[in-house]
Structure formats: structure tokens, C-alpha cells
N, CA and C atoms as a LAMMPS dump frame, in Angstrom:
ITEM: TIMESTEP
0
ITEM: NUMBER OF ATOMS
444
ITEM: BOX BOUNDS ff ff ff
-5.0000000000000000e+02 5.0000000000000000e+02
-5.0000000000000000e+02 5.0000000000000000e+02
-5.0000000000000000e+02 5.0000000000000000e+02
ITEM: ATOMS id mol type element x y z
1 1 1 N -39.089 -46.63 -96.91
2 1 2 C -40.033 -46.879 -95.84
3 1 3 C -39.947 -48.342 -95.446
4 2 1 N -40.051 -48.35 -94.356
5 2 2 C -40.024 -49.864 -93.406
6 2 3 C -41.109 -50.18 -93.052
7 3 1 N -41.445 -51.608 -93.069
8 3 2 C -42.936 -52.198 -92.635
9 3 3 C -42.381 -53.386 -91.311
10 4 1 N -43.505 -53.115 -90.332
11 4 2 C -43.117 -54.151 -89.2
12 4 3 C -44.146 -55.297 -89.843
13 5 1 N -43.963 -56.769 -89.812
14 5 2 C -44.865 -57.644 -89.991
15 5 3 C -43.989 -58.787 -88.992
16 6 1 N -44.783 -59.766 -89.102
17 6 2 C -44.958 -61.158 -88.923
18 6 3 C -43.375 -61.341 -88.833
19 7 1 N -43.063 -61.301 -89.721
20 7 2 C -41.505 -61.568 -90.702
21 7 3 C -40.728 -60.413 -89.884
22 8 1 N -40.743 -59.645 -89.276
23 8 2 C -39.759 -58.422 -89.085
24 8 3 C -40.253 -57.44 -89.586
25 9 1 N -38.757 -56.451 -89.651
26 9 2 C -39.296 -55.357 -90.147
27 9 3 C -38.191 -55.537 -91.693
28 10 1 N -38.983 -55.053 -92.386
29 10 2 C -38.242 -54.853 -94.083
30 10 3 C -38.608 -53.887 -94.866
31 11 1 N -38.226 -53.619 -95.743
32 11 2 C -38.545 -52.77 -96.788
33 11 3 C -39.711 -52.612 -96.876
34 12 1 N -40.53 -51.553 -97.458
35 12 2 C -42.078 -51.232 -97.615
36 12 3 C -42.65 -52.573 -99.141
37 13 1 N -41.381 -52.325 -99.828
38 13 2 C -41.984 -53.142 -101.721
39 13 3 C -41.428 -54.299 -101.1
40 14 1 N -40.919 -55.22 -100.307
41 14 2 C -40.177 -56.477 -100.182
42 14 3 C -41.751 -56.964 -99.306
43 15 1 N -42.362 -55.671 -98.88
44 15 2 C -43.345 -56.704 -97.681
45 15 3 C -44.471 -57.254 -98.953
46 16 1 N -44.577 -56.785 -100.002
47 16 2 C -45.903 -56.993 -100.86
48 16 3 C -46.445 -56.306 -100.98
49 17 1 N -46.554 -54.6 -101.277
50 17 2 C -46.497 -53.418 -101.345
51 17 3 C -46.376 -52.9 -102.534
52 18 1 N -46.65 -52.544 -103.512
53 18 2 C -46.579 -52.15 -104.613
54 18 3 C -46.511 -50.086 -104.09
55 19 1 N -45.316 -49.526 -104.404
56 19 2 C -45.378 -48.118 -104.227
57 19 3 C -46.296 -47.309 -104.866
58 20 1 N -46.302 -47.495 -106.434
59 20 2 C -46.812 -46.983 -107.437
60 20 3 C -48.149 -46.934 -107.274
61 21 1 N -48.316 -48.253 -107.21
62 21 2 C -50.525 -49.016 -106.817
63 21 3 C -50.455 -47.969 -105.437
64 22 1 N -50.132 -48.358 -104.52
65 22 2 C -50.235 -47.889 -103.168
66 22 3 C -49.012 -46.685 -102.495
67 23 1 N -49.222 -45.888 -102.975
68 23 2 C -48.095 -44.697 -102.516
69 23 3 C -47.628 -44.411 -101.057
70 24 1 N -48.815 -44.583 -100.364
71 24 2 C -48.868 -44.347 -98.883
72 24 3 C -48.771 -45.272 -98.08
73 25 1 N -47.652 -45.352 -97.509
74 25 2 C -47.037 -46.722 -96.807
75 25 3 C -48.266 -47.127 -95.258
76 26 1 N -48.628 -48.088 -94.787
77 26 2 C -49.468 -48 -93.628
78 26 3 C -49.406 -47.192 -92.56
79 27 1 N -50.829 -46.989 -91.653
80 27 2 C -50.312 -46.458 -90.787
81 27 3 C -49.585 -46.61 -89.601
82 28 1 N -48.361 -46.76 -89.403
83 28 2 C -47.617 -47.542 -88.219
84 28 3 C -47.556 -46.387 -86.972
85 29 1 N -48.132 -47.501 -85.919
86 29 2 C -47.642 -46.845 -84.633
87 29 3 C -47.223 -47.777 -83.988
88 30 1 N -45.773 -47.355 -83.568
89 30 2 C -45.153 -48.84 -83.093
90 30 3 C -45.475 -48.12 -81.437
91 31 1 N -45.385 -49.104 -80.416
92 31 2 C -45.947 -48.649 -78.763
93 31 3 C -43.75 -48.14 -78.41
94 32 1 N -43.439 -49.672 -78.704
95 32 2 C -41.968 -49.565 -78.2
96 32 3 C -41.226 -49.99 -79.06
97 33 1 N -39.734 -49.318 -79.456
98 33 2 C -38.392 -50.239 -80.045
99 33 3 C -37.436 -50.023 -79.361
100 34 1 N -36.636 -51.403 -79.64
101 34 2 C -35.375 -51.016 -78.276
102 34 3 C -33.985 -51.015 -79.179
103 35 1 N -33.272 -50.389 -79.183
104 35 2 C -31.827 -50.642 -80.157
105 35 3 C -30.65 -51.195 -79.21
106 36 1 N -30.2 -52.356 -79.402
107 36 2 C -29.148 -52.192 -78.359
108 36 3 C -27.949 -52.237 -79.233
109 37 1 N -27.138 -51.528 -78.671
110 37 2 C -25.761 -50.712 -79.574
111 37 3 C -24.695 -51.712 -78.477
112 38 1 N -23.472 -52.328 -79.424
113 38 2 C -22.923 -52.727 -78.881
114 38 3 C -20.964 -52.328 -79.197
115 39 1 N -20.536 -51.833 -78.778
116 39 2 C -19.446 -51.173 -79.339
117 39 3 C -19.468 -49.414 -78.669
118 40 1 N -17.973 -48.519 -79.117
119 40 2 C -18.402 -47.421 -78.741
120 40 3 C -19.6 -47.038 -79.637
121 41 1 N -19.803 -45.617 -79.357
122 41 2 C -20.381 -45.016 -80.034
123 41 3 C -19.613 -43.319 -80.212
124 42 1 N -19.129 -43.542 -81.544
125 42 2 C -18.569 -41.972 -81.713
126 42 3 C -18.644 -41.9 -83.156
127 43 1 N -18.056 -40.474 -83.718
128 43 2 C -18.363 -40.31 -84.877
129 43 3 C -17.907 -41.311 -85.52
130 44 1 N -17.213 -42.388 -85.717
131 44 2 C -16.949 -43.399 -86.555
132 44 3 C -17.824 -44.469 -86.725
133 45 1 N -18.848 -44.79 -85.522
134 45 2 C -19.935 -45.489 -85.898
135 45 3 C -21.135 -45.356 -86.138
136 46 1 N -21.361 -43.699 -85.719
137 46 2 C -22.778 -42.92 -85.789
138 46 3 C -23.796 -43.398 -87.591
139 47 1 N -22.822 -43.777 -88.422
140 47 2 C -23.644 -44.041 -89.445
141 47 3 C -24.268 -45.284 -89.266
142 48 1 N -23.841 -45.99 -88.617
143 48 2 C -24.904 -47.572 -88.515
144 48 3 C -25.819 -47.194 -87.602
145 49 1 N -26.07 -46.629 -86.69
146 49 2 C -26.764 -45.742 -85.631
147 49 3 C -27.966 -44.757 -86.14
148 50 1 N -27.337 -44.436 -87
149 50 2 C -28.304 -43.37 -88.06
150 50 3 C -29.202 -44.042 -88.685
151 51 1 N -28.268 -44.685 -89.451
152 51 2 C -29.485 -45.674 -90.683
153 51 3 C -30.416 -46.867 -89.671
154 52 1 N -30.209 -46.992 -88.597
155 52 2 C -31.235 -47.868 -87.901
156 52 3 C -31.979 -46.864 -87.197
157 53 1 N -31.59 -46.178 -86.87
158 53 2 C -32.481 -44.996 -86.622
159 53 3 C -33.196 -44.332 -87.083
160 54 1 N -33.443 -44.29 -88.479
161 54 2 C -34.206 -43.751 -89.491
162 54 3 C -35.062 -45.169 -89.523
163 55 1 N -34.761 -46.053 -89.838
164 55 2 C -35.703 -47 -90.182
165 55 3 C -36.922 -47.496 -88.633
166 56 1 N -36.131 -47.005 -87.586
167 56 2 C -36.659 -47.621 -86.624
168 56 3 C -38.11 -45.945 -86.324
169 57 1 N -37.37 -44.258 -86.601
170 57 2 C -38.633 -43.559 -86.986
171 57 3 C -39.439 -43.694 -87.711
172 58 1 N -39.252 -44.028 -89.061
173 58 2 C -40.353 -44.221 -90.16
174 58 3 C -41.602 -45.544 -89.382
175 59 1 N -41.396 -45.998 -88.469
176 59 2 C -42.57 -47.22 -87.601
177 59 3 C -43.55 -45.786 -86.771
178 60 1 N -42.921 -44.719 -86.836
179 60 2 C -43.737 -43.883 -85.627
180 60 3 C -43.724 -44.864 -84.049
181 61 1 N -42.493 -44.623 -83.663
182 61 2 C -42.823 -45.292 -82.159
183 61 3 C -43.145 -44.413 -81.202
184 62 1 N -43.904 -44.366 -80.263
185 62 2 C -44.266 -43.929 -78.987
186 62 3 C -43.137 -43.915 -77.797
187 63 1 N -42.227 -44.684 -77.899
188 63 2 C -40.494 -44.47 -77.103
189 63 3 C -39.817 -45.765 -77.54
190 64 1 N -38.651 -44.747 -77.751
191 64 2 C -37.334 -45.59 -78.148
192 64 3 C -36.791 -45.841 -77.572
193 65 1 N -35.716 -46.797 -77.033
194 65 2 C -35.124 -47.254 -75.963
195 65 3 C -33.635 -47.546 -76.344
196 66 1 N -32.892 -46.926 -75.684
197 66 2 C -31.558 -47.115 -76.51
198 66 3 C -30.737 -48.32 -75.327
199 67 1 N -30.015 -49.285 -75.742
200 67 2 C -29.499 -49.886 -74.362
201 67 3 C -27.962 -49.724 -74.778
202 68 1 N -27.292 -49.098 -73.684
203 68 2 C -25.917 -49.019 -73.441
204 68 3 C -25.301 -50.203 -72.669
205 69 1 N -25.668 -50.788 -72.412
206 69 2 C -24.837 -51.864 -71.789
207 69 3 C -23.456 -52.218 -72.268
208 70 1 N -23.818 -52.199 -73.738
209 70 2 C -22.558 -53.103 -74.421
210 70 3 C -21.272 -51.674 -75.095
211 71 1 N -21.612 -50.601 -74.317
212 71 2 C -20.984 -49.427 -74.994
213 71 3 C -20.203 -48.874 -73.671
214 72 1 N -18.979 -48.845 -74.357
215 72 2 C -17.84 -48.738 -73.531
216 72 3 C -17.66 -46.96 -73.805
217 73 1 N -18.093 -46.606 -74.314
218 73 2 C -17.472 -45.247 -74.576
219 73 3 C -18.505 -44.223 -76
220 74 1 N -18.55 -43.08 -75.448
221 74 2 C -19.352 -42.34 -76.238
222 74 3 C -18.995 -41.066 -75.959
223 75 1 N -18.576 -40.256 -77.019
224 75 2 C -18.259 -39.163 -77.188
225 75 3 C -18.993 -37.84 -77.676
226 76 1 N -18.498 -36.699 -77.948
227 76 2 C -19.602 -35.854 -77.905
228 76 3 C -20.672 -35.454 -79.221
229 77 1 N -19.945 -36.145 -80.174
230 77 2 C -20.581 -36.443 -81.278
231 77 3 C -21.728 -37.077 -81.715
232 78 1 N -21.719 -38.499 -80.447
233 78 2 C -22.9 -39.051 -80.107
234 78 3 C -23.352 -38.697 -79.197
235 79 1 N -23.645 -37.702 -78.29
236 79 2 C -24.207 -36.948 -77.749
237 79 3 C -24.751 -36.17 -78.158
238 80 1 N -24.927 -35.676 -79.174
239 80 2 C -25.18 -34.984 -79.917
240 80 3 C -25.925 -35.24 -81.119
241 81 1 N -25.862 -36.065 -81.244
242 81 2 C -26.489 -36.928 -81.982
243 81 3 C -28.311 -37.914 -81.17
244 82 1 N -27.859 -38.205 -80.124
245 82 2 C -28.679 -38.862 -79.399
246 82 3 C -29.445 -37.728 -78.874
247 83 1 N -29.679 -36.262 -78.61
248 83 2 C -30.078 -35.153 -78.376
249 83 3 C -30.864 -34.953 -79.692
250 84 1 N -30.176 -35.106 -80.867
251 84 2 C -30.951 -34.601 -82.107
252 84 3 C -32.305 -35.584 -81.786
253 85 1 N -32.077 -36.873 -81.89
254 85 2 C -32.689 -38.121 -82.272
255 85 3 C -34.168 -37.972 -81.063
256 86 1 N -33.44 -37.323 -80.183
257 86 2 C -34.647 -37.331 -78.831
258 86 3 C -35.796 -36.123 -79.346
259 87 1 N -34.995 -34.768 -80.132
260 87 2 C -35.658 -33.711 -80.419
261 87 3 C -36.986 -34.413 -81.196
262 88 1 N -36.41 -35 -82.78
263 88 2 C -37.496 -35.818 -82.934
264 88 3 C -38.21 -36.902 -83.099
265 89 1 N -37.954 -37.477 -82.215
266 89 2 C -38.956 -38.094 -81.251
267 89 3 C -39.993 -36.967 -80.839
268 90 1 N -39.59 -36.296 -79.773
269 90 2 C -40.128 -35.449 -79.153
270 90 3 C -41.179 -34.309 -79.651
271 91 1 N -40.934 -34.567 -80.833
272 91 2 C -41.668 -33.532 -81.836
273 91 3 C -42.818 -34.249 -82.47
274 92 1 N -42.749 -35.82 -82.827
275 92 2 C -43.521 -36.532 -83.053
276 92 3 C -43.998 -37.203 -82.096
277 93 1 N -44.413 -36.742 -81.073
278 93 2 C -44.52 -37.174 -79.736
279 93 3 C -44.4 -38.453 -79.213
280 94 1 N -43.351 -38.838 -79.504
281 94 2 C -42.668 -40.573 -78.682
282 94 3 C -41.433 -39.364 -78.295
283 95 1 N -40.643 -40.787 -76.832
284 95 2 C -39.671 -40.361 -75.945
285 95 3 C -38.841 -40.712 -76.416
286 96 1 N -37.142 -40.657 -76.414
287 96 2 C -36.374 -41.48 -76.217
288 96 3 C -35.758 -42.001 -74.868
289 97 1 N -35.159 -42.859 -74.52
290 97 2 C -34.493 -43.189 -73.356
291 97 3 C -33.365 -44.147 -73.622
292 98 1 N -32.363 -43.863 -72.575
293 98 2 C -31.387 -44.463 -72.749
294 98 3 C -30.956 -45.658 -71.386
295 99 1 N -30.432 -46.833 -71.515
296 99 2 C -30.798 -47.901 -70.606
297 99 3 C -29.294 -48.459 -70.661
298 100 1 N -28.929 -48.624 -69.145
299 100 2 C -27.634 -49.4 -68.393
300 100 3 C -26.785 -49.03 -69.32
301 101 1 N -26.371 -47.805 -69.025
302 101 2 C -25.357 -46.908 -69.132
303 101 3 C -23.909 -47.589 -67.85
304 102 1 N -22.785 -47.851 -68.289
305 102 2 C -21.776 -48.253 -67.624
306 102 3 C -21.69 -46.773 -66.448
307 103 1 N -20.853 -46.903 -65.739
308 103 2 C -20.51 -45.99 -64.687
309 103 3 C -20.153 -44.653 -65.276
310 104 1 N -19.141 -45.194 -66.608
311 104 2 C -18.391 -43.877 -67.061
312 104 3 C -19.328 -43.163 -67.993
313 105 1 N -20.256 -44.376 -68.383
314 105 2 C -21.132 -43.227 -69.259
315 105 3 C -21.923 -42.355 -68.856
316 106 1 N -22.784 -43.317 -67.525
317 106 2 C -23.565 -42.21 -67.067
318 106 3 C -22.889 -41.062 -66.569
319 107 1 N -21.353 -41.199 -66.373
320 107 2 C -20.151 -39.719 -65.652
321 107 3 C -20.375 -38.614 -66.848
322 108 1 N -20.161 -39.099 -67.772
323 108 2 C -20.16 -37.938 -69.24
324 108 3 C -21.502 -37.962 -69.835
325 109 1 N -22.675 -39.135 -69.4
326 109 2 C -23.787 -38.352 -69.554
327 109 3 C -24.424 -36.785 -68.519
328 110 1 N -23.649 -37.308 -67.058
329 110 2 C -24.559 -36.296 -66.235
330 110 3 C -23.422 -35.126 -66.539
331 111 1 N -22.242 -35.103 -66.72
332 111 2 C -21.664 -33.821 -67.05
333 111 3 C -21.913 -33.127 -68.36
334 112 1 N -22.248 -33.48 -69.813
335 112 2 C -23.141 -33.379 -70.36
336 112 3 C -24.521 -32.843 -70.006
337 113 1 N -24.597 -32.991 -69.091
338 113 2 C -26.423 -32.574 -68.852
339 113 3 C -27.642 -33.183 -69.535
340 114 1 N -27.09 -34.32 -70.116
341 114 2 C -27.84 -35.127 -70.791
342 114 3 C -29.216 -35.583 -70.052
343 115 1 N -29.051 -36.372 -68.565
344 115 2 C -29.501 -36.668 -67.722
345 115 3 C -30.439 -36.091 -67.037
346 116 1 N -30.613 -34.696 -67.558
347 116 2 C -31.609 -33.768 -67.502
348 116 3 C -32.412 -33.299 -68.384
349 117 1 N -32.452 -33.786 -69.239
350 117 2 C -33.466 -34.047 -70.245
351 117 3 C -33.2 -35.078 -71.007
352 118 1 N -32.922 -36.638 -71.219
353 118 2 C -33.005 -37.526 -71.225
354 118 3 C -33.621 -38.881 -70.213
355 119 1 N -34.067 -39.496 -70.447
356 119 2 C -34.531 -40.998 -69.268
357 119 3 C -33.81 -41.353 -69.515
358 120 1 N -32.676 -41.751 -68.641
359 120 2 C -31.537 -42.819 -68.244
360 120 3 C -31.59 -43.418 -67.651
361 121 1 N -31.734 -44.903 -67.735
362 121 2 C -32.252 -45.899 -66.312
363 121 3 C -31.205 -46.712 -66.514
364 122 1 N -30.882 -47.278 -65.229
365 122 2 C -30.024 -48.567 -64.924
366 122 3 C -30.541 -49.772 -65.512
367 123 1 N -30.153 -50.555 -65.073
368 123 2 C -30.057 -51.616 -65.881
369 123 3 C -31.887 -52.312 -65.766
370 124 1 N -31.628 -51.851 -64.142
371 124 2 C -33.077 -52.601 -63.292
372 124 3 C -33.939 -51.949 -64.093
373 125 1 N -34.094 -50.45 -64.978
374 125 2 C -35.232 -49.892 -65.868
375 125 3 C -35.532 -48.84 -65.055
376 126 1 N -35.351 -49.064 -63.043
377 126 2 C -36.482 -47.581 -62.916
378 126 3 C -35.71 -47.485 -61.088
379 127 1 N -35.559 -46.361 -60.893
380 127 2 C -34.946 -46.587 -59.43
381 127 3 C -35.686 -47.175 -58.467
382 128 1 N -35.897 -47.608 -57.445
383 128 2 C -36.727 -47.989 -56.249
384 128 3 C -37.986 -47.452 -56.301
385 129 1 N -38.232 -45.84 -56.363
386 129 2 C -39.386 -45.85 -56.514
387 129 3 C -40.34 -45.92 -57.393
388 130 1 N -39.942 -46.493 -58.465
389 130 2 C -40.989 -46.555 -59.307
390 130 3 C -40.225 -45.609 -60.329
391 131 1 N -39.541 -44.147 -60.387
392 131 2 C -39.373 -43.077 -61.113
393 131 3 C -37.779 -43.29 -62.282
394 132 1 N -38.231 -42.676 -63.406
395 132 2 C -37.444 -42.817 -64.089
396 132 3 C -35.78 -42.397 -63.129
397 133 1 N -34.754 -42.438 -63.494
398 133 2 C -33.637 -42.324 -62.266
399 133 3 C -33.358 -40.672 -62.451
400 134 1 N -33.715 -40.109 -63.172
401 134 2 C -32.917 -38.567 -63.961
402 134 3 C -33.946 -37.709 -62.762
403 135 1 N -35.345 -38.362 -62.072
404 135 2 C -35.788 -37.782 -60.883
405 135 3 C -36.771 -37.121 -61.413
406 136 1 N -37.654 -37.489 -63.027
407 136 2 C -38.667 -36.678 -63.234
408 136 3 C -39.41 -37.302 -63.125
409 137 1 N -40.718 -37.111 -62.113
410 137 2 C -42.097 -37.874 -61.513
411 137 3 C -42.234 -38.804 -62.933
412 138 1 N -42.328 -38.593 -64.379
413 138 2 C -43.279 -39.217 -65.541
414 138 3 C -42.513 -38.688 -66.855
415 139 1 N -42.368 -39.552 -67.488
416 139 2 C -41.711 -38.625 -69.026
417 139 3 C -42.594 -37.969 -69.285
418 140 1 N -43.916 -37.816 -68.981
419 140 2 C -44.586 -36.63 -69.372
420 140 3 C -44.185 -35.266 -69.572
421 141 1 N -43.516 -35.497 -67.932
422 141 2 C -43.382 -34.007 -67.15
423 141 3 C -42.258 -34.079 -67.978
424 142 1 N -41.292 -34.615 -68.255
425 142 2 C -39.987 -33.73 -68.857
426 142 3 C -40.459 -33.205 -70.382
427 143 1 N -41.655 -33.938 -71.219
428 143 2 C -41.541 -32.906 -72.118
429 143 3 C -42.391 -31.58 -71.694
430 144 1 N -43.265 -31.735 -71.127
431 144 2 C -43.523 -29.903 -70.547
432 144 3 C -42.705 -29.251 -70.598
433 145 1 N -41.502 -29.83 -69.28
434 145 2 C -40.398 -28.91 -68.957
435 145 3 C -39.354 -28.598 -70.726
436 146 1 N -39.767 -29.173 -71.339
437 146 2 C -38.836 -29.063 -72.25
438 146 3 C -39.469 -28.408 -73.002
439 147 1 N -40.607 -27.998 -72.956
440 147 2 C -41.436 -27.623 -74.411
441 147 3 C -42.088 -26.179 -73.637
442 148 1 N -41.741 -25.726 -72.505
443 148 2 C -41.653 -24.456 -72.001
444 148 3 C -40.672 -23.32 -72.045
């Protein structure tokens, strides 16, 4: 278990935590975390992806924010992966979203179909009008649509 403080985030016994005395780690609700991944992303790097990803659920965030900028390439493994990761979220009711996706990614995100049940925003965060870019009024509405 991970604790956000002052200091970062670290281990639950490194923050001053005794497990044994105190079994039940705090209650964390983080609002936002953002991961920015820099490199591809395919099955050869999905384990550094994972293990920050686990540490970044155990905070309970309300939406995750993934930034692609620095990712040249992602395959279907991490697609697949980033689908799991959204499920739960989605189950523990925070979003995920994914942010400034290069040209080619967003090409094999929208053929994928990712883009239809994922928030994918450009770089700017939100198209002109205000709306996430994937064209759903509110992440609200996409988990309805998803949970129907």
C-alpha cells in the first residue's frame, strides 16, 4: 500500500505507519493522477506501467490521466491493457483518460474503438467546445453508456 503525503507518495510502513499497530492503511481519495509514459508502450514495457499503476489505484483516484505525448507507438497489448485499467477504474468509480495522443496513435486508437469508450483529448485537454474530443457531452454519460 502507498501513502500520498507532503513527501510524495511511498510505501504505507516508510510513511510512519506501523502495519501490525494499524492494519488499515488511510482513507485515500485522490481527486486526480496523471502518468506520463514516455517511450512505446507494448508488451515489453507494460510491467513498469503496471506496477505504477497499481500503486497509483491503491490512492483511490476519481480519474486517471494517462499522457501520450512522449509515446511513439502502442500496440495491442497495451490496448488492452489500458481497457483493463479503465474497467477498474470504472468499477471503483474514477475515469480513465488518455491525453495528446500523436496522430498515429490516435489512428490505432480510433480503429481500435478505443475512442469510444475512452476520453482521449489533444493536447489542448478538450475540443473547442468545451467536450471531451471522443464527442461524449460528460464522462458521466460514457459510463451509463457503458454500464447499460
Amino acid at each position: 500500500m502507498w501513502v500520498a503525503d507532503s513527501e510524495g507518495m511511498r510505501p504505507y510502513a516508510e510513511a510512519g505507519h506501523d502495519a501490525a499497530a494499524d492494519p488499515a492503511p488511510p482513507d485515500l481519495n485522490v481527486a486526480r493522477v496523471e502518468i506520463v509514459l514516455n517511450g512505446e508502450l507494448d508488451l515489453h514495457t507494460l510491467s513498469h506501467l503496471h506496477a505504477r499503476l497499481e500503486r497509483v489505484l491503491s490512492l483511490r483516484p476519481k480519474h486517471v490521466v494517462i499522457e501520450l505525448a512522449g509515446c511513439p507507438f502502442i500496440d495491442a497489448t497495451a490496448i488492452s491493457f489500458l481497457m483493463d485499467a479503465h474497467r477498474q477504474l470504472w468499477l471503483a468509480g474514477g475515469l480513465l483518460s488518455l491525453r495528446s495522443p500523436s496522430d498515429r496513435i490516435r489512428r490505432i486508437l480510433r480503429a481500435a474503438r478505443v475512442d469510444t469508450v475512452l476520453d482521449v483529448t489533444p493536447a489542448g485537454g478538450q475540443a473547442p467546445d468545451g467536450r471531451p474530443t471522443n464527442g461524449s457531452p460528460e464522462p458521466s454519460a460514457m459510463r451509463r453508456t457503458l454500464s447499460a
